[in-house]
MARTORMAR-408935 format. One record per residue: residue number from 1; residue in one letter; x, y, z of N, C-alpha, C, O, CB in turn. Coordinates in Angstrom, 3 decimals. Glycine has a CB too. Example, Ala and Ser with C-alpha at 12.3 -4.5 7.8 and 13.67 -1.06 7.14 Angstrom:
(node 1; 'a'; (13.190; -5.690; 7.800); (12.300; -4.500; 7.800); (13.200; -3.300; 7.800); (14.236; -3.319; 8.465); (11.308; -4.473; 9.046)),
(node 2; 's'; (12.850; -2.250; 7.080); (13.670; -1.060; 7.140); (12.900; 0.030; 7.870); (13.409; 1.138; 8.039); (14.084; -0.598; 5.725)),
//
This chain:
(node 1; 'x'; (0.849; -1.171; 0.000); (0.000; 0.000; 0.000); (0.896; 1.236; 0.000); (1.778; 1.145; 0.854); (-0.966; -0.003; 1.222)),
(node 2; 'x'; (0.915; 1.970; -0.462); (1.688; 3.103; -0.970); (0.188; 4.470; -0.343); (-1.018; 4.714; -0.338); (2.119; 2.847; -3.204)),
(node 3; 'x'; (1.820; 5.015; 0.161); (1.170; 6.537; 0.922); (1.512; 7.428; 0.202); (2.662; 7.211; -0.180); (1.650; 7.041; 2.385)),
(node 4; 'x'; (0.965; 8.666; -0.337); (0.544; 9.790; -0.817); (1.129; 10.280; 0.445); (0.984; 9.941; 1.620); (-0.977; 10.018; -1.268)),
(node 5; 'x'; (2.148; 11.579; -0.416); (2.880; 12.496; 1.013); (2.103; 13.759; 1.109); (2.033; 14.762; 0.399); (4.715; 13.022; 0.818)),
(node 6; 'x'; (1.462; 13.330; 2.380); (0.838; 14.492; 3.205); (1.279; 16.306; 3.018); (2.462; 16.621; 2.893); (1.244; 14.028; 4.733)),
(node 7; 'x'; (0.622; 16.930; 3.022); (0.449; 18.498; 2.551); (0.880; 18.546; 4.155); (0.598; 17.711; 5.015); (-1.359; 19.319; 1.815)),
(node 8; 'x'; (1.592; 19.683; 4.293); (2.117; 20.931; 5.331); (3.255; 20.460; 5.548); (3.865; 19.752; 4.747); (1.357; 21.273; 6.776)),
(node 9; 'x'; (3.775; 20.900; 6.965); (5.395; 20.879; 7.646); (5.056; 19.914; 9.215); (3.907; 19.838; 9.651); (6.134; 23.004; 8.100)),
(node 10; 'x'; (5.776; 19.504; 9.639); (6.026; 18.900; 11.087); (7.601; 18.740; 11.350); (8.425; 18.326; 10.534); (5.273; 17.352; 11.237)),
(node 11; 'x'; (7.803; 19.098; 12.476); (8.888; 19.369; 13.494); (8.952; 17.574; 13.842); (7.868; 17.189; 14.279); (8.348; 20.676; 15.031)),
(node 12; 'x'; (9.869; 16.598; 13.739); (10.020; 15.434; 14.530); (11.382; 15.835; 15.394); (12.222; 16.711; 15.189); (10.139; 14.005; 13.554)),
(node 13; 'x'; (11.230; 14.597; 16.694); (12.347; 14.550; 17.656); (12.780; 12.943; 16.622); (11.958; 12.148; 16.166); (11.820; 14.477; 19.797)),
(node 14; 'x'; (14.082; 12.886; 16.515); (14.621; 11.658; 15.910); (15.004; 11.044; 17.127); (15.728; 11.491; 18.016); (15.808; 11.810; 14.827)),
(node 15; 'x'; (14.210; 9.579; 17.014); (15.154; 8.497; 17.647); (15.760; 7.394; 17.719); (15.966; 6.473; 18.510); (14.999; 8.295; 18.193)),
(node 16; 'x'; (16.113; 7.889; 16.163); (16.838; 6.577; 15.736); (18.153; 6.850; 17.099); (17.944; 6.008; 17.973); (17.513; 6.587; 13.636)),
(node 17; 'x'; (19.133; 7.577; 17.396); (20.098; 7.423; 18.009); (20.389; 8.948; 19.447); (19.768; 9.882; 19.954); (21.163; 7.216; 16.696)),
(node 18; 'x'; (20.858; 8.717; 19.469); (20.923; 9.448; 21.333); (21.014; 11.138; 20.885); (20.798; 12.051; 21.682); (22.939; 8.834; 22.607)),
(node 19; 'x'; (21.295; 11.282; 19.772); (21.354; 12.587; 19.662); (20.059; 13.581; 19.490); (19.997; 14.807; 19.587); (22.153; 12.701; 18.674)),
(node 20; 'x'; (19.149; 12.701; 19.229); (17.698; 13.481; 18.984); (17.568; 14.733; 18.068); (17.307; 15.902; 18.354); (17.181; 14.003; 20.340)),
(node 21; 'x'; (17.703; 14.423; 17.460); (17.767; 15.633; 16.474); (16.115; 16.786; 16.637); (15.232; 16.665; 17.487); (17.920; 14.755; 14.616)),
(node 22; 'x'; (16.163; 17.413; 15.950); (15.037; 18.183; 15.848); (14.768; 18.493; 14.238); (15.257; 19.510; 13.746); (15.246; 19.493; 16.742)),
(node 23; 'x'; (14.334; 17.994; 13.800); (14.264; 17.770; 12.643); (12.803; 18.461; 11.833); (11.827; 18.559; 12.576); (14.441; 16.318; 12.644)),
(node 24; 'x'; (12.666; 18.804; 10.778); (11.839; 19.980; 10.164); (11.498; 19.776; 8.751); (12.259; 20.117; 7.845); (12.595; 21.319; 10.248)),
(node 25; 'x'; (10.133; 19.110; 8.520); (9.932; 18.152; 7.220); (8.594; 19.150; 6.653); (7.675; 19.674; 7.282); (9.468; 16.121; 7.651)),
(node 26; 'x'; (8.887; 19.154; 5.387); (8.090; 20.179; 5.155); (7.673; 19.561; 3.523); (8.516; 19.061; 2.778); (8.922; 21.797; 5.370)),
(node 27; 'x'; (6.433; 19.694; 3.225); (6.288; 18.722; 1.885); (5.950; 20.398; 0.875); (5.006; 21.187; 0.895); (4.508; 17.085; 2.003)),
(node 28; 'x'; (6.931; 20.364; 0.280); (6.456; 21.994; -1.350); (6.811; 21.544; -2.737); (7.830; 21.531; -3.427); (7.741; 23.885; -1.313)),
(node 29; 'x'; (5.419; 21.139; -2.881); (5.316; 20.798; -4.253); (5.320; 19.200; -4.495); (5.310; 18.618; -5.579); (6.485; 21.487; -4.998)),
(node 30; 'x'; (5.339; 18.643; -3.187); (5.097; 17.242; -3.555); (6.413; 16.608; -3.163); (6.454; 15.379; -3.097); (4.704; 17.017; -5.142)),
(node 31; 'x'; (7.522; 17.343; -2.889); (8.654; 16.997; -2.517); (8.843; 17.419; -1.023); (8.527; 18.430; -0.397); (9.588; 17.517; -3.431)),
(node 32; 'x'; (9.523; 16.180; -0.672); (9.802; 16.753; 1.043); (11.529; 17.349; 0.854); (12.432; 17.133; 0.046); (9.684; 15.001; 2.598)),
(node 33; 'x'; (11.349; 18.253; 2.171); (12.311; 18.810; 2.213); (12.342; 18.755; 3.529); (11.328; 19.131; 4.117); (12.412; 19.894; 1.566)),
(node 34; 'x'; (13.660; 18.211; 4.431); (14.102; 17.962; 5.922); (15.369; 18.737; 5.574); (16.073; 18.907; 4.578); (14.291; 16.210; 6.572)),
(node 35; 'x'; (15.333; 19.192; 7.047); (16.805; 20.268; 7.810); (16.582; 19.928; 9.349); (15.582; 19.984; 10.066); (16.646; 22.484; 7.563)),
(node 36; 'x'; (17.860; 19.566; 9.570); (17.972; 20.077; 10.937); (18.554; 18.386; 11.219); (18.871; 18.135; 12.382); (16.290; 20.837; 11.846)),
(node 37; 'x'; (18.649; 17.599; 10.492); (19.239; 16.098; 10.879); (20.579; 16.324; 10.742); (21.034; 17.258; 10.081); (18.781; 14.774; 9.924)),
(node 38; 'x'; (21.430; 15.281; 11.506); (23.062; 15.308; 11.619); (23.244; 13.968; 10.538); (24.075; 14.256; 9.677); (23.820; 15.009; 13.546)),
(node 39; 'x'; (22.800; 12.877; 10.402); (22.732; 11.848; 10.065); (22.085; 11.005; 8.683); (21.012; 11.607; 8.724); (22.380; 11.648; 10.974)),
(node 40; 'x'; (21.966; 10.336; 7.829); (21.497; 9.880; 6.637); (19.866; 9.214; 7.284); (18.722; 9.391; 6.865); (22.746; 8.673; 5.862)),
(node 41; 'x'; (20.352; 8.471; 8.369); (19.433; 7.317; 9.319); (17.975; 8.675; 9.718); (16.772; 8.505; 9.525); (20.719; 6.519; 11.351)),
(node 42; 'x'; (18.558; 9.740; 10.209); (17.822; 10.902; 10.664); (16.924; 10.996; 9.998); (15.807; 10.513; 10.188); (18.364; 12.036; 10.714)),
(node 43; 'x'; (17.494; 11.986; 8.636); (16.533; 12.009; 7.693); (15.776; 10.822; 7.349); (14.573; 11.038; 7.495); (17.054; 12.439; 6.668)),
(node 44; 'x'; (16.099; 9.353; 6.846); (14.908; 8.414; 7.053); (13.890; 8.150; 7.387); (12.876; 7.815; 6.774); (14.932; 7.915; 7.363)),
(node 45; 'x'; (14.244; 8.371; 8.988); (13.157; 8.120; 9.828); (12.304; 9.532; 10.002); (11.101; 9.537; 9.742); (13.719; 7.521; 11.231)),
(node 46; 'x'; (12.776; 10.363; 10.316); (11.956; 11.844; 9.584); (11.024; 12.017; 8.412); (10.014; 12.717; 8.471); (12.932; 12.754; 9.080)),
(node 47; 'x'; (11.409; 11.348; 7.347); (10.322; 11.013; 6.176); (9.882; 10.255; 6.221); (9.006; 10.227; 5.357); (10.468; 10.905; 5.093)),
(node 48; 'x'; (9.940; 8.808; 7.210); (9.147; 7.807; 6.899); (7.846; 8.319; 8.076); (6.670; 7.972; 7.960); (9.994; 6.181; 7.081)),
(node 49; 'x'; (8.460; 9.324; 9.338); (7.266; 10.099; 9.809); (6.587; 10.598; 9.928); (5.609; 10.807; 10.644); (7.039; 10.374; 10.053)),
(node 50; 'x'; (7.208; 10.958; 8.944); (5.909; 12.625; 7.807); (5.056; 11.385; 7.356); (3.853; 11.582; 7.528); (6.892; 14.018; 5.639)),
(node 51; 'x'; (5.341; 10.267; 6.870); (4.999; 10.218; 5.408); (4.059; 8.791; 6.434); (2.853; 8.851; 6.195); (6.558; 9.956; 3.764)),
(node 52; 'x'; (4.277; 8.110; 7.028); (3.828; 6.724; 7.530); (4.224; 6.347; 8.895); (5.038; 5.440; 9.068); (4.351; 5.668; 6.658)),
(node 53; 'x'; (3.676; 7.014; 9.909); (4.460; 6.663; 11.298); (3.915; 5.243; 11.537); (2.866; 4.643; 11.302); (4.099; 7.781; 12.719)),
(node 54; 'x'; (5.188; 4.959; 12.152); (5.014; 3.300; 12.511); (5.484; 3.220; 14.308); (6.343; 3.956; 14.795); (6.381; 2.121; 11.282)),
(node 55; 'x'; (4.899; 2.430; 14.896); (5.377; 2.042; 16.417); (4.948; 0.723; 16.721); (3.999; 0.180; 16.155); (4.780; 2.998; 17.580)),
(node 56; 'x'; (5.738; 0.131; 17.736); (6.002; -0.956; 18.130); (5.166; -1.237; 19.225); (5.320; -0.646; 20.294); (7.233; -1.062; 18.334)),
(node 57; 'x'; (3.959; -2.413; 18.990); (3.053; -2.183; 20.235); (3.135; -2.891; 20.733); (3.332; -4.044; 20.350); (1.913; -1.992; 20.311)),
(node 58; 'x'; (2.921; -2.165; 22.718); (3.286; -3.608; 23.308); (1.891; -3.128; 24.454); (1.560; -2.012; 24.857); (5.376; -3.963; 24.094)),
(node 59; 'x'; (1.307; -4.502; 24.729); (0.380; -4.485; 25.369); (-0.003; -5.923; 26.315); (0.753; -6.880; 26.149); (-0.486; -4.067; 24.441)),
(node 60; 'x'; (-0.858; -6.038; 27.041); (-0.958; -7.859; 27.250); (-1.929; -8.567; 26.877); (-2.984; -7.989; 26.614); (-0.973; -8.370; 28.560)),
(node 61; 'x'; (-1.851; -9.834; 26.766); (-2.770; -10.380; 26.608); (-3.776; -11.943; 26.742); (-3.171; -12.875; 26.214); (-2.563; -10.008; 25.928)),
(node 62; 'x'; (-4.820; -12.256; 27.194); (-5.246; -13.062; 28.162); (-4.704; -14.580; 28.253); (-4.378; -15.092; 27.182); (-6.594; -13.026; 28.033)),
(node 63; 'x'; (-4.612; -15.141; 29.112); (-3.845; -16.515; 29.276); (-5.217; -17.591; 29.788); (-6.256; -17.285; 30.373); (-2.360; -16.353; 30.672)),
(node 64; 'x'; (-4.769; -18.818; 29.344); (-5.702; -19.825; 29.626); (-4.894; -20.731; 30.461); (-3.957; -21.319; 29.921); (-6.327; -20.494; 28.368)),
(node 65; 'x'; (-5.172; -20.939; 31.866); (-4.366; -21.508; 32.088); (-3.107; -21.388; 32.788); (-2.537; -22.355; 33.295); (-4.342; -21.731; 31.361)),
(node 66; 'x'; (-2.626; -20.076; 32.819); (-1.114; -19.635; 33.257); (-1.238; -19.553; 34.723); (-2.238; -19.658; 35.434); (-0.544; -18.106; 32.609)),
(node 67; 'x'; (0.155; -19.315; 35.057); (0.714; -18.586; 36.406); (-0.784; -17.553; 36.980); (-1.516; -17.588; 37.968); (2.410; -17.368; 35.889)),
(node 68; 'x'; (-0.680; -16.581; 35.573); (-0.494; -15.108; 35.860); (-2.124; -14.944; 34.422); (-2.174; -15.433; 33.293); (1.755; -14.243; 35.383)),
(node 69; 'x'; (-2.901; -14.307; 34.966); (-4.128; -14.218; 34.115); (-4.080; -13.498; 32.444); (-4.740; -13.606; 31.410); (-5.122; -13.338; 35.053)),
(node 70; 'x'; (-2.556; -12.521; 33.043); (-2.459; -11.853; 31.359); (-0.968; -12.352; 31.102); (-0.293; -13.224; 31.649); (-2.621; -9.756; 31.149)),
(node 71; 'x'; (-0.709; -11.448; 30.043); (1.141; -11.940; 29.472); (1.262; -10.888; 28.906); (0.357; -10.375; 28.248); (1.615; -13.358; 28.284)),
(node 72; 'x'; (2.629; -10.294; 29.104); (3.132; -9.317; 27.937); (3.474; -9.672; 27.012); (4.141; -10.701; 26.902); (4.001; -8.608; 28.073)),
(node 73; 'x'; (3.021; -8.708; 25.760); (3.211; -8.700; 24.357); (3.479; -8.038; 23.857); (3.294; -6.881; 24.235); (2.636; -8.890; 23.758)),
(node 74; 'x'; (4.337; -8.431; 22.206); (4.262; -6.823; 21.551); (4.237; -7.446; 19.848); (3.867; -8.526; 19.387); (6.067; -5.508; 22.049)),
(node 75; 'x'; (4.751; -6.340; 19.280); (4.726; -6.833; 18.077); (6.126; -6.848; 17.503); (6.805; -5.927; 17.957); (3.799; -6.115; 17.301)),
(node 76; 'x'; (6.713; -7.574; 16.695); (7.742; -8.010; 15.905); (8.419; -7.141; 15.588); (9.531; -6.916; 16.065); (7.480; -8.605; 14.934)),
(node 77; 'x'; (7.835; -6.469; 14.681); (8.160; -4.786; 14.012); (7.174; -3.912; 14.131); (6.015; -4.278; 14.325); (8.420; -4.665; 12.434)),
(node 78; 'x'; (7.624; -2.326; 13.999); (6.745; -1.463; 13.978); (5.266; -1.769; 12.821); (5.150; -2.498; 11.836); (7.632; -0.232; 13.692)),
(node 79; 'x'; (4.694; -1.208; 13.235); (3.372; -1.312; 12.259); (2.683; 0.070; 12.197); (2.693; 0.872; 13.131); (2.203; -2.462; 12.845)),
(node 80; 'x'; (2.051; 0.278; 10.934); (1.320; 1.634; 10.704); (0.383; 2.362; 12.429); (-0.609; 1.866; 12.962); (-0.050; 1.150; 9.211)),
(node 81; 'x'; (0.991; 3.335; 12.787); (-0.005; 3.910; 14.028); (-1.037; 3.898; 13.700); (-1.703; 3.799; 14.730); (0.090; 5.181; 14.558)),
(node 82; 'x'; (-1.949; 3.954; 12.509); (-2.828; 4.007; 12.255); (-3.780; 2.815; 12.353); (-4.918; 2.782; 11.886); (-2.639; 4.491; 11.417)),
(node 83; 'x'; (-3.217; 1.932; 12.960); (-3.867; 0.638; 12.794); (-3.084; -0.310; 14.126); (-2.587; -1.436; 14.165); (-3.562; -0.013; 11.029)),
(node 84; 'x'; (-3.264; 0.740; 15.096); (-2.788; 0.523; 16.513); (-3.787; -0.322; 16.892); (-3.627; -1.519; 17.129); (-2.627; 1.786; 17.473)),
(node 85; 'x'; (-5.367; 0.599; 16.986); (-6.145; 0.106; 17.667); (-6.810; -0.949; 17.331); (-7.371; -1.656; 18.168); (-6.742; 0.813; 17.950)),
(node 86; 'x'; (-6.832; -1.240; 15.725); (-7.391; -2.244; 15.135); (-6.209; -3.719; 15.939); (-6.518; -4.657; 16.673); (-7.372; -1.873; 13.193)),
(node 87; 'x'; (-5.471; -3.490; 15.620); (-4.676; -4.220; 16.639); (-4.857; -4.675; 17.703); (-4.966; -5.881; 17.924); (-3.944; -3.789; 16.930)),
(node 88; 'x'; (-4.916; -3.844; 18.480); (-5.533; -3.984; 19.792); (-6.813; -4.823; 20.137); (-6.884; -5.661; 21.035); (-5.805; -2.755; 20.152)),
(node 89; 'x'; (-8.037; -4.376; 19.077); (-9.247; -4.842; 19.462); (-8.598; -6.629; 18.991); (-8.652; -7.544; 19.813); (-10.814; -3.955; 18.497)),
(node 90; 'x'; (-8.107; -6.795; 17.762); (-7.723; -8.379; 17.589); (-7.446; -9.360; 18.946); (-8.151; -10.259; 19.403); (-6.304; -8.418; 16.720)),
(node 91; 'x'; (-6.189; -8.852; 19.391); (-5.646; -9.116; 21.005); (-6.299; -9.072; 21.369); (-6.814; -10.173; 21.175); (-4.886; -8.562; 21.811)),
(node 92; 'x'; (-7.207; -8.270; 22.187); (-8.068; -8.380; 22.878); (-9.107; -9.421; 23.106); (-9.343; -9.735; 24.273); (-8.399; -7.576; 22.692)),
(node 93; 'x'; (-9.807; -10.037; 22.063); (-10.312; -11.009; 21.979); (-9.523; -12.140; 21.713); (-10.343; -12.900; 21.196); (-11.121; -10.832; 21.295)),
(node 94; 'x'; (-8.282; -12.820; 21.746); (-7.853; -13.626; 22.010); (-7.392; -13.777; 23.304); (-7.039; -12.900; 24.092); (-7.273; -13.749; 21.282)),
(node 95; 'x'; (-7.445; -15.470; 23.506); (-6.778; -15.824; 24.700); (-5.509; -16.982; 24.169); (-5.477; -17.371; 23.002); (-8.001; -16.490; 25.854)),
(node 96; 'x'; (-4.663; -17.371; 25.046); (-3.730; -18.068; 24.739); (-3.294; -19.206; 25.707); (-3.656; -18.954; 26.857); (-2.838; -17.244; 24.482)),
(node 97; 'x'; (-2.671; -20.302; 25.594); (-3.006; -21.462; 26.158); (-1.549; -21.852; 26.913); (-0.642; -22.538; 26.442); (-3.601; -22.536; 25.010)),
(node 98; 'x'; (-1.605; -21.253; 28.128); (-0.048; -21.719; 28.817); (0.262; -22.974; 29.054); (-0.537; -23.825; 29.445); (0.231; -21.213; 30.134)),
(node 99; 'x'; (1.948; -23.216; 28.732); (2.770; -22.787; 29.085); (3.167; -21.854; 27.699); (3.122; -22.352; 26.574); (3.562; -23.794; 29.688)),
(node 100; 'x'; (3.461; -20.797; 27.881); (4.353; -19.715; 27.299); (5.487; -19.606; 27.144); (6.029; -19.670; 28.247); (4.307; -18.856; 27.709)),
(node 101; 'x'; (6.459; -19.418; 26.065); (7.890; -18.925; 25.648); (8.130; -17.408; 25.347); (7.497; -16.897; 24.423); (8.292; -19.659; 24.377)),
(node 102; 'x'; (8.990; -16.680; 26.061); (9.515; -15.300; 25.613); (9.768; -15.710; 24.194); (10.246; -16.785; 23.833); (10.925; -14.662; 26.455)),
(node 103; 'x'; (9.385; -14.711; 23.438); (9.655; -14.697; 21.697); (8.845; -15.344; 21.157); (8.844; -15.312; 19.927); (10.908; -15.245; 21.095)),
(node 104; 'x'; (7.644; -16.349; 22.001); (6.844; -17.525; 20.586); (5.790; -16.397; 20.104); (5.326; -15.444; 20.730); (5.699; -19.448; 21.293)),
(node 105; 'x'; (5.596; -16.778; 18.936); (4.599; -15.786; 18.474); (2.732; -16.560; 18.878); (2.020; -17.557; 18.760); (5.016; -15.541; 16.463)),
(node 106; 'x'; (2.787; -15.505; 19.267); (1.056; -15.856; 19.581); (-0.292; -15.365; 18.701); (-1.451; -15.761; 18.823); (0.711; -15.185; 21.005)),
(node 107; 'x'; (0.202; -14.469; 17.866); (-0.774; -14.217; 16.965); (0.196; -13.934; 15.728); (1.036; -13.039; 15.825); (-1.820; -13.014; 17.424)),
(node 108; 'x'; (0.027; -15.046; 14.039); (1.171; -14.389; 13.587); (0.217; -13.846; 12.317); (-0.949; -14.019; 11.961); (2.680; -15.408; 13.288)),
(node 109; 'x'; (1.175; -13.223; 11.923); (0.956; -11.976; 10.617); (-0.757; -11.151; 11.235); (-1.858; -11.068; 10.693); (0.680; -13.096; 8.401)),
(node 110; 'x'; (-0.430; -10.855; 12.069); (-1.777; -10.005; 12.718); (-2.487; -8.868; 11.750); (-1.930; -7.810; 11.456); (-1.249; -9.108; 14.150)),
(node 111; 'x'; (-3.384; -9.130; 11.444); (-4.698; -7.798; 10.144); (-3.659; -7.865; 8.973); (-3.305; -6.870; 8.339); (-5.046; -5.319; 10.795)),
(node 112; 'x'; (-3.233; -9.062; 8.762); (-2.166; -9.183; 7.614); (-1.391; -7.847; 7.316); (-1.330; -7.225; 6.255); (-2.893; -9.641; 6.237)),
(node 113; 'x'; (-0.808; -7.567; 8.551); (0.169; -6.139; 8.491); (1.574; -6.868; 8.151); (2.319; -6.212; 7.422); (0.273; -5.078; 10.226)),
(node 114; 'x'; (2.016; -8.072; 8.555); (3.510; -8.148; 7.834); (3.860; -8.480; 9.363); (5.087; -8.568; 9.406); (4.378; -6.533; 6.871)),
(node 115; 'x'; (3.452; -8.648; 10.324); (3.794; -8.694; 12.292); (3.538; -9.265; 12.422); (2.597; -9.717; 11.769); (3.474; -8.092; 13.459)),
(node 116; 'x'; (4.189; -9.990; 13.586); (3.627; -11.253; 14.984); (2.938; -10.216; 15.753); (3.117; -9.009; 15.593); (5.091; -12.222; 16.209)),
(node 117; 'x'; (2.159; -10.740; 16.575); (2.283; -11.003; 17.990); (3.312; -11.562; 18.968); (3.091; -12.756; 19.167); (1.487; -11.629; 18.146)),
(node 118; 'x'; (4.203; -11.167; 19.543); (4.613; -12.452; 20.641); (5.027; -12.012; 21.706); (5.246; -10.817; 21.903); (5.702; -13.429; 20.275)),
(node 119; 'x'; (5.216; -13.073; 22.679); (5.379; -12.763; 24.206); (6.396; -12.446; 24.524); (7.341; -12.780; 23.810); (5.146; -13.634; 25.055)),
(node 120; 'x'; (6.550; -11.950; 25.292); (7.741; -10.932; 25.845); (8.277; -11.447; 27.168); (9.150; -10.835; 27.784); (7.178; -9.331; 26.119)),
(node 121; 'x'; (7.581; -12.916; 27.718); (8.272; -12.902; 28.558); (7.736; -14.475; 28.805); (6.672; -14.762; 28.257); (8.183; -11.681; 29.531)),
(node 122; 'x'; (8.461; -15.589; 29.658); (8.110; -16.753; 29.408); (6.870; -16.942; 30.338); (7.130; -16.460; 31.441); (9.239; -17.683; 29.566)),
(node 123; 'x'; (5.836; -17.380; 30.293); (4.856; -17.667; 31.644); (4.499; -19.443; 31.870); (3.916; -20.112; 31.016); (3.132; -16.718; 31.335)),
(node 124; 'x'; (4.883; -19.866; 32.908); (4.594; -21.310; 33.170); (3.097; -21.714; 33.329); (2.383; -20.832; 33.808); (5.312; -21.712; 34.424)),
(node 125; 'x'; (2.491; -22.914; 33.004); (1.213; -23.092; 33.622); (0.803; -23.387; 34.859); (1.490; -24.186; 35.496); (0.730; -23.808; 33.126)),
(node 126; 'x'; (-0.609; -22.716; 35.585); (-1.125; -22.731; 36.873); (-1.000; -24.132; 37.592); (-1.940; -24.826; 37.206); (-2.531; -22.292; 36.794)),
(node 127; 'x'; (-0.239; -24.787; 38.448); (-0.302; -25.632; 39.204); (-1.738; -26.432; 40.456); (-1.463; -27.390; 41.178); (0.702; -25.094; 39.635)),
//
Protein backbone atom coordinates (compact mmCIF):
# COMPACT_ATOMS: atom_id res chain seq x y z
CA UNK A 1 0.00 0.00 0.00
CA UNK A 2 1.69 3.10 -0.97
CA UNK A 3 1.17 6.54 0.92
CA UNK A 4 0.54 9.79 -0.82
CA UNK A 5 2.88 12.50 1.01
CA UNK A 6 0.84 14.49 3.21
CA UNK A 7 0.45 18.50 2.55
CA UNK A 8 2.12 20.93 5.33
CA UNK A 9 5.39 20.88 7.65
CA UNK A 10 6.03 18.90 11.09
CA UNK A 11 8.89 19.37 13.49
CA UNK A 12 10.02 15.43 14.53
CA UNK A 13 12.35 14.55 17.66
CA UNK A 14 14.62 11.66 15.91
CA UNK A 15 15.15 8.50 17.65
CA UNK A 16 16.84 6.58 15.74
CA UNK A 17 20.10 7.42 18.01
CA UNK A 18 20.92 9.45 21.33
CA UNK A 19 21.35 12.59 19.66
CA UNK A 20 17.70 13.48 18.98
CA UNK A 21 17.77 15.63 16.47
CA UNK A 22 15.04 18.18 15.85
CA UNK A 23 14.26 17.77 12.64
CA UNK A 24 11.84 19.98 10.16
CA UNK A 25 9.93 18.15 7.22
CA UNK A 26 8.09 20.18 5.16
CA UNK A 27 6.29 18.72 1.88
CA UNK A 28 6.46 21.99 -1.35
CA UNK A 29 5.32 20.80 -4.25
CA UNK A 30 5.10 17.24 -3.56
CA UNK A 31 8.65 17.00 -2.52
CA UNK A 32 9.80 16.75 1.04
CA UNK A 33 12.31 18.81 2.21
CA UNK A 34 14.10 17.96 5.92
CA UNK A 35 16.81 20.27 7.81
CA UNK A 36 17.97 20.08 10.94
CA UNK A 37 19.24 16.10 10.88
CA UNK A 38 23.06 15.31 11.62
CA UNK A 39 22.73 11.85 10.07
CA UNK A 40 21.50 9.88 6.64
CA UNK A 41 19.43 7.32 9.32
CA UNK A 42 17.82 10.90 10.66
CA UNK A 43 16.53 12.01 7.69
CA UNK A 44 14.91 8.41 7.05
CA UNK A 45 13.16 8.12 9.83
CA UNK A 46 11.96 11.84 9.58
CA UNK A 47 10.32 11.01 6.18
CA UNK A 48 9.15 7.81 6.90
CA UNK A 49 7.27 10.10 9.81
CA UNK A 50 5.91 12.63 7.81
CA UNK A 51 5.00 10.22 5.41
CA UNK A 52 3.83 6.72 7.53
CA UNK A 53 4.46 6.66 11.30
CA UNK A 54 5.01 3.30 12.51
CA UNK A 55 5.38 2.04 16.42
CA UNK A 56 6.00 -0.96 18.13
CA UNK A 57 3.05 -2.18 20.24
CA UNK A 58 3.29 -3.61 23.31
CA UNK A 59 0.38 -4.49 25.37
CA UNK A 60 -0.96 -7.86 27.25
CA UNK A 61 -2.77 -10.38 26.61
CA UNK A 62 -5.25 -13.06 28.16
CA UNK A 63 -3.84 -16.51 29.28
CA UNK A 64 -5.70 -19.83 29.63
CA UNK A 65 -4.37 -21.51 32.09
CA UNK A 66 -1.11 -19.64 33.26
CA UNK A 67 0.71 -18.59 36.41
CA UNK A 68 -0.49 -15.11 35.86
CA UNK A 69 -4.13 -14.22 34.12
CA UNK A 70 -2.46 -11.85 31.36
CA UNK A 71 1.14 -11.94 29.47
CA UNK A 72 3.13 -9.32 27.94
CA UNK A 73 3.21 -8.70 24.36
CA UNK A 74 4.26 -6.82 21.55
CA UNK A 75 4.73 -6.83 18.08
CA UNK A 76 7.74 -8.01 15.90
CA UNK A 77 8.16 -4.79 14.01
CA UNK A 78 6.75 -1.46 13.98
CA UNK A 79 3.37 -1.31 12.26
CA UNK A 80 1.32 1.63 10.70
CA UNK A 81 0.00 3.91 14.03
CA UNK A 82 -2.83 4.01 12.25
CA UNK A 83 -3.87 0.64 12.79
CA UNK A 84 -2.79 0.52 16.51
CA UNK A 85 -6.14 0.11 17.67
CA UNK A 86 -7.39 -2.24 15.14
CA UNK A 87 -4.68 -4.22 16.64
CA UNK A 88 -5.53 -3.98 19.79
CA UNK A 89 -9.25 -4.84 19.46
CA UNK A 90 -7.72 -8.38 17.59
CA UNK A 91 -5.65 -9.12 21.00
CA UNK A 92 -8.07 -8.38 22.88
CA UNK A 93 -10.31 -11.01 21.98
CA UNK A 94 -7.85 -13.63 22.01
CA UNK A 95 -6.78 -15.82 24.70
CA UNK A 96 -3.73 -18.07 24.74
CA UNK A 97 -3.01 -21.46 26.16
CA UNK A 98 -0.05 -21.72 28.82
CA UNK A 99 2.77 -22.79 29.09
CA UNK A 100 4.35 -19.72 27.30
CA UNK A 101 7.89 -18.93 25.65
CA UNK A 102 9.52 -15.30 25.61
CA UNK A 103 9.65 -14.70 21.70
CA UNK A 104 6.84 -17.53 20.59
CA UNK A 105 4.60 -15.79 18.47
CA UNK A 106 1.06 -15.86 19.58
CA UNK A 107 -0.77 -14.22 16.96
CA UNK A 108 1.17 -14.39 13.59
CA UNK A 109 0.96 -11.98 10.62
CA UNK A 110 -1.78 -10.00 12.72
CA UNK A 111 -4.70 -7.80 10.14
CA UNK A 112 -2.17 -9.18 7.61
CA UNK A 113 0.17 -6.14 8.49
CA UNK A 114 3.51 -8.15 7.83
CA UNK A 115 3.79 -8.69 12.29
CA UNK A 116 3.63 -11.25 14.98
CA UNK A 117 2.28 -11.00 17.99
CA UNK A 118 4.61 -12.45 20.64
CA UNK A 119 5.38 -12.76 24.21
CA UNK A 120 7.74 -10.93 25.84
CA UNK A 121 8.27 -12.90 28.56
CA UNK A 122 8.11 -16.75 29.41
CA UNK A 123 4.86 -17.67 31.64
CA UNK A 124 4.59 -21.31 33.17
CA UNK A 125 1.21 -23.09 33.62
CA UNK A 126 -1.12 -22.73 36.87
CA UNK A 127 -0.30 -25.63 39.20
Amino acid sequence: MSKSIPEGEKTIRCIVCPTGCEIHVKNVDGELIVEGHTCNRGEVYAKDEFIAPKRILTTTMRVKGGLLPLIPVRTDKPILKERLTEVLNEIAVKEIEAPIKMGEVLIENVLKLDANIIASRDLIKAS
